[in-house]
RODO-2510 file (C-alpha; in nm, 4 decimals, decimal comma):
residues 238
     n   res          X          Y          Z
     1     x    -2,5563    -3,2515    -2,4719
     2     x    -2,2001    -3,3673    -2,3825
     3     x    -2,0968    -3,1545    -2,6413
     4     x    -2,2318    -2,8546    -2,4899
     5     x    -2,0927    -2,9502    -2,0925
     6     x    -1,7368    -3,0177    -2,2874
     7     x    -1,7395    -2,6574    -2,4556
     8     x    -1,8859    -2,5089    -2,1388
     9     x    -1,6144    -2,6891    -1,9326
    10     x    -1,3934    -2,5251    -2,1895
    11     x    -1,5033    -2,1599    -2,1406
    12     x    -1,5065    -2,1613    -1,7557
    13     x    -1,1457    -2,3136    -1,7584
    14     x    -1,0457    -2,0411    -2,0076
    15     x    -1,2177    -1,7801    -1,8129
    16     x    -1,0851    -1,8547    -1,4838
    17     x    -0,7183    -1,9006    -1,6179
    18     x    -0,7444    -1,5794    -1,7591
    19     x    -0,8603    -1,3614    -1,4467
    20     x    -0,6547    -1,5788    -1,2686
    21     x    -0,3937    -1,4361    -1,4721
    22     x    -0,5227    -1,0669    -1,4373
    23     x    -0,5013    -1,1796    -1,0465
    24     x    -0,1554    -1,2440    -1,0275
    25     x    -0,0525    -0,9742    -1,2654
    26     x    -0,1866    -0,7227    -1,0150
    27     x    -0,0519    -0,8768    -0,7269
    28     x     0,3091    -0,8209    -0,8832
    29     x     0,1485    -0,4215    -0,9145
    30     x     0,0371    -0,4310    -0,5557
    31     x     0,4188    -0,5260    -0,4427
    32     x     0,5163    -0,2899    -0,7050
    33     x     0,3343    -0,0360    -0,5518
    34     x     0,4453    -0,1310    -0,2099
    35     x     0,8116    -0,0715    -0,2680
    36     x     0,7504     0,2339    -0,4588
    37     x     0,5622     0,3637    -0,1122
    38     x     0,8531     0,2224     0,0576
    39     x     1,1622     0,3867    -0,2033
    40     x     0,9779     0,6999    -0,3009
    41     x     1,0099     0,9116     0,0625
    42     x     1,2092     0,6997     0,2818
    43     x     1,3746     0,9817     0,3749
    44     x     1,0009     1,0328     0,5514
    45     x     1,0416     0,7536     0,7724
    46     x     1,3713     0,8610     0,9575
    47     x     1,2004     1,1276     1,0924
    48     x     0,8816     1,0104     1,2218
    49     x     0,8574     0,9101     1,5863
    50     x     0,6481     0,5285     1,5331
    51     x     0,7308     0,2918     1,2734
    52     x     0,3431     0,2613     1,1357
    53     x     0,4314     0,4356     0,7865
    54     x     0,6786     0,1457     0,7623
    55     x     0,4143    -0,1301     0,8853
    56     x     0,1938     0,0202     0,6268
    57     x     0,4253    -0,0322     0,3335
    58     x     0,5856    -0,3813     0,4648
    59     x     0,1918    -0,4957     0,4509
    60     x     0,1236    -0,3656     0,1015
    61     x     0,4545    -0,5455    -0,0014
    62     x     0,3507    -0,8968     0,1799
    63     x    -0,0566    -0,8431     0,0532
    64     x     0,1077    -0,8581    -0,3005
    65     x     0,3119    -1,1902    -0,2311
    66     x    -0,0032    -1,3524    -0,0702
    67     x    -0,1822    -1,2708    -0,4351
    68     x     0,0527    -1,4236    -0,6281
    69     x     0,0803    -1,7410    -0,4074
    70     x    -0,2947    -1,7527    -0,3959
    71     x    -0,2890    -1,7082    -0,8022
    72     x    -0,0491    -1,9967    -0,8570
    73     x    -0,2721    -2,2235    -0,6221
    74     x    -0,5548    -2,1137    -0,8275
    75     x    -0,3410    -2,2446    -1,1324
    76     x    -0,2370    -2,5725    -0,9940
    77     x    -0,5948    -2,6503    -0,8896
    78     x    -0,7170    -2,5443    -1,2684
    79     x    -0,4500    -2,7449    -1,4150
    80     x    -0,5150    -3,0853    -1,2247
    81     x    -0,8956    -3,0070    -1,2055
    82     x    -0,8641    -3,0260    -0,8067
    83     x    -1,1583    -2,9605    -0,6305
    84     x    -0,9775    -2,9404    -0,2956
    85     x    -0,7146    -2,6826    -0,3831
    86     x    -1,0002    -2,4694    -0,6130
    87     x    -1,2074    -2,4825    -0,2330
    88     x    -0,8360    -2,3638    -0,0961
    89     x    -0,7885    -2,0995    -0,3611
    90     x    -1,1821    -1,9669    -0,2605
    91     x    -1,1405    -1,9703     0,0529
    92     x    -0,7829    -1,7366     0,0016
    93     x    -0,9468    -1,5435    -0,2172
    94     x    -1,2730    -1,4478     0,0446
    95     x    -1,0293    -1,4248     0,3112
    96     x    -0,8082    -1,1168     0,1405
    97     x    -1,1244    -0,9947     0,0024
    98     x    -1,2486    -0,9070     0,3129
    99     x    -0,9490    -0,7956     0,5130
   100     x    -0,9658    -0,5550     0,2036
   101     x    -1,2953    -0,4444     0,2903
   102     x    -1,2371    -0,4097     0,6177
   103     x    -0,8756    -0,2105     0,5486
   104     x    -1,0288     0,0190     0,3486
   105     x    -1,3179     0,1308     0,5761
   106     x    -1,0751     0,1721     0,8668
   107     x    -0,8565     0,3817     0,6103
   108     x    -1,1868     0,5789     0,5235
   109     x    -1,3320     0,6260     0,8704
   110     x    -0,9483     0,7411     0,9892
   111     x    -0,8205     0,9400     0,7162
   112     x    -0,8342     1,2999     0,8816
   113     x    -0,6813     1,1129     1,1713
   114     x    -0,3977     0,9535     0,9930
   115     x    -0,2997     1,3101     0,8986
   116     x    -0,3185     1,4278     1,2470
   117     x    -0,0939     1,1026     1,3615
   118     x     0,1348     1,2208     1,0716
   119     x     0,1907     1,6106     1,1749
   120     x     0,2301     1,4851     1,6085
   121     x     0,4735     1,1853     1,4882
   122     x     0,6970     1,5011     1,2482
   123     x     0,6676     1,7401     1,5601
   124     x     0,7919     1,4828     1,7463
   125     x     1,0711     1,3357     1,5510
   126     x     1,1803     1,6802     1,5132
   127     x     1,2788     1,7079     1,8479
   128     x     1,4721     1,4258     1,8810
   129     x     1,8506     1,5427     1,8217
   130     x     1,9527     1,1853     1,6828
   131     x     1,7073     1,2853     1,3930
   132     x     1,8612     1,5750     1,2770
   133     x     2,0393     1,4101     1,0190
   134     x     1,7512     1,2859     0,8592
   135     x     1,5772     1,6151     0,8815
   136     x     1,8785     1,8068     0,7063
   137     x     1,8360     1,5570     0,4315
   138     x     1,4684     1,6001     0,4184
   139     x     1,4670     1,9998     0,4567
   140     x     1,7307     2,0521     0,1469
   141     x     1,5846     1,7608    -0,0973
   142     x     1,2275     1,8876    -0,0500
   143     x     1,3459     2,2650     0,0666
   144     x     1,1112     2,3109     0,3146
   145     x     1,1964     2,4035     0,6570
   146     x     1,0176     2,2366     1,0217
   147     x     0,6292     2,0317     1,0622
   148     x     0,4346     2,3583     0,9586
   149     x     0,6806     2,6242     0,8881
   150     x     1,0079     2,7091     1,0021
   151     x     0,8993     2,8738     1,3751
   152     x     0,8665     2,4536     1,4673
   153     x     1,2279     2,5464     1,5083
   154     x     1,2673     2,8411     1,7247
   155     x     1,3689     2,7275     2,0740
   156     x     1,4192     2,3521     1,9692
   157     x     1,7415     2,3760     1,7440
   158     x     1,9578     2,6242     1,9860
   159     x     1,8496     2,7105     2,3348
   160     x     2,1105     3,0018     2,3550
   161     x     1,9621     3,1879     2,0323
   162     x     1,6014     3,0800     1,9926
   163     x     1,5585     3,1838     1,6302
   164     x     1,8315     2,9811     1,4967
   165     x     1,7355     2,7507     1,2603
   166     x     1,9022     2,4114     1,0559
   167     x     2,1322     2,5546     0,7397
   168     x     1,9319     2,3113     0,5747
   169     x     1,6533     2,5416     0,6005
   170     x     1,7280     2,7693     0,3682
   171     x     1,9841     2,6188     0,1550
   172     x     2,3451     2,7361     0,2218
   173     x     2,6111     2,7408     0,5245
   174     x     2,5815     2,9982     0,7826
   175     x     2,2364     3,0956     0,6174
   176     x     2,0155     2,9839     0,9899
   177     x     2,1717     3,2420     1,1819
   178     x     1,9190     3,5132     1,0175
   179     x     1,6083     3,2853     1,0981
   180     x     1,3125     3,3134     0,9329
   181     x     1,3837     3,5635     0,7053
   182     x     1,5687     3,3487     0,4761
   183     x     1,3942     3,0132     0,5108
   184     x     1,2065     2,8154     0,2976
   185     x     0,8236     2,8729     0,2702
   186     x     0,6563     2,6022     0,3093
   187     x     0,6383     2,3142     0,6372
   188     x     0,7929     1,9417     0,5164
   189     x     0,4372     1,8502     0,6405
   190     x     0,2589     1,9840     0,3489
   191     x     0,4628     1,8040     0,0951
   192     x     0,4495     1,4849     0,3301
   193     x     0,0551     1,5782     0,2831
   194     x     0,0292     1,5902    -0,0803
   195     x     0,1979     1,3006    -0,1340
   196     x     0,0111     1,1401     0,1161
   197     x    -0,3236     1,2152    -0,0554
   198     x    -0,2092     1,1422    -0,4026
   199     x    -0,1088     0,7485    -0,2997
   200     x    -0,4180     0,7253    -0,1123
   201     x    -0,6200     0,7666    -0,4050
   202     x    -0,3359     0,5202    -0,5700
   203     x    -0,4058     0,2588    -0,3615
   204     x    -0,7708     0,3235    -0,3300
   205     x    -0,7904     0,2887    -0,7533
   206     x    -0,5578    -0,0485    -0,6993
   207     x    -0,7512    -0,1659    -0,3823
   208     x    -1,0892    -0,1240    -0,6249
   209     x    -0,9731    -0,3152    -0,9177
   210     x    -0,8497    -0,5905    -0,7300
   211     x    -1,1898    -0,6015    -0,5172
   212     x    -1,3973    -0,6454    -0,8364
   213     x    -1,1728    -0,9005    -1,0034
   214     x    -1,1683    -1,1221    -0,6587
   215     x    -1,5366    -1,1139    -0,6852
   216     x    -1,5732    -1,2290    -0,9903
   217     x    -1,2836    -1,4795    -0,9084
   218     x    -1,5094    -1,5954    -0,6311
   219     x    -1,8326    -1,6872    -0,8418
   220     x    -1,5544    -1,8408    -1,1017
   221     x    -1,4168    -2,0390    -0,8463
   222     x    -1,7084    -2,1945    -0,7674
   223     x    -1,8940    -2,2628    -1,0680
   224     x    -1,5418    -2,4536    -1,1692
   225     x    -1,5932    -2,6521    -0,8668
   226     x    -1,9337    -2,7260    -0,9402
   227     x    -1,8532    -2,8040    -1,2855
   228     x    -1,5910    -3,0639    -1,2168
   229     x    -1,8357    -3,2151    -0,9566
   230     x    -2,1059    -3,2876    -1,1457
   231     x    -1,8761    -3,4105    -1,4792
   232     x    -1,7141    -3,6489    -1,2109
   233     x    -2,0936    -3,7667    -1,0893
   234     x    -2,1597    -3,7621    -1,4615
   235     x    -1,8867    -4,0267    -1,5415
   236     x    -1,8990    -4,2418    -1,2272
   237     x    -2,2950    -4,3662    -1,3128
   238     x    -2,0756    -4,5175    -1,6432
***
């Protein structure tokens, strides 16, 4: 019989360890993924009106440090057989778990809305002439021109010649002086779009993956806590 707790001890140690593992490996892909949001269109950010895009990215980046600090708790309280710090690491672990949840169903519930939020905050960064910078950069790495197309222009870059748009519309110097008919095709919103919907379903595959593993963290958590309990109850009738 002691034989059989020992090896059993054995397996949930081994078992834990190694999602714990799988844990903080993904927490180093959730910051990864983080800065990538953050790197990939920064350019994005310098020409929205609010800062949330940035909020959004900064919170993926810390969610990913809060896994791997939870992880290595979850290690030191395996490796001393603590039941206090394996309550801790629980505890952590229901805790992210269900500002997850809850994350995700406000993401769900506001997606169409996010996408409106997106379009008013480009409108609106678009007519702020301290922007304009960061919308020439935008317009000729992406070579698109305004929100929607390039009439977000007319009337908002020159008030003496309304359908005078950014040279950065359509690719060389002097070129905005014949409007429309030489601008790119497409809005900077639609490619804002697309690459907003392709993360989303990044982060909704990520945000799955780590859901599952923290359940099964959960129920490993605590049968390791039960485990040492009753092998310490075990040895103190000795």
């Amino acid at each position: 019989m002691a034989a059989k707790d020992v090896s059993l001890h054995k397996i949930l140690k081994w078992t834990f360890g190694i999602l714990n593992v799988v844990f903080l490996l993904l927490g180093v892909v959730v910051f990864c993924v983080g800065c990538y949001l953050k790197v990939s269109r920064s350019d994005y950010t310098e020409i929205l009106d609010s800062k949330e895009f940035q909020t959004g990215t900064a919170l993926c980046i810390s969610a990913g440090i809060i896994v791997v600090v939870v992880s290595l708790l979850g290690f030191f309280g395996l490796a001393q057989e603590n039941q206090f710090l394996l309550a801790l690491y629980f505890i952590a672990v229901v805790i992210i778990f269900s500002i997850e949840i809850a994350a995700g169903i406000i993401a769900f519930i506001y997606r169409d809305r996010i996408r409106d939020v997106l379009r008013e905050d480009m409108l609106t960064g678009l007519k702020d002439e301290k922007r304009r910078t960061a919308w020439n950069r935008v317009q000729e790495k992406y070579q698109c021109c305004g929100v929607n197309n390039y009439t977000d222009w007319e009337g908002v870059y020159s008030v003496v010649d309304t359908k005078t748009l950014p040279d950065s519309c359509c690719g060389y110097t002097g070129c905005g002086t014949a409007g429309g008919q030489v601008a790119w095709n497409i809005g900077c919103y639609r490619d804002a779009e697309d690459w907003l919907t392709e993360n989303y379903i990044l982060l909704a595959l990520v945000a799955v993956v780590v859901g599952a593993l923290q359940i099964i963290l959960m129920i490993s958590s605590i049968a390791m806590i039960v485990k040492i309990r009753r092998s310490k109850l075990r040895y103190s009738k000795y």
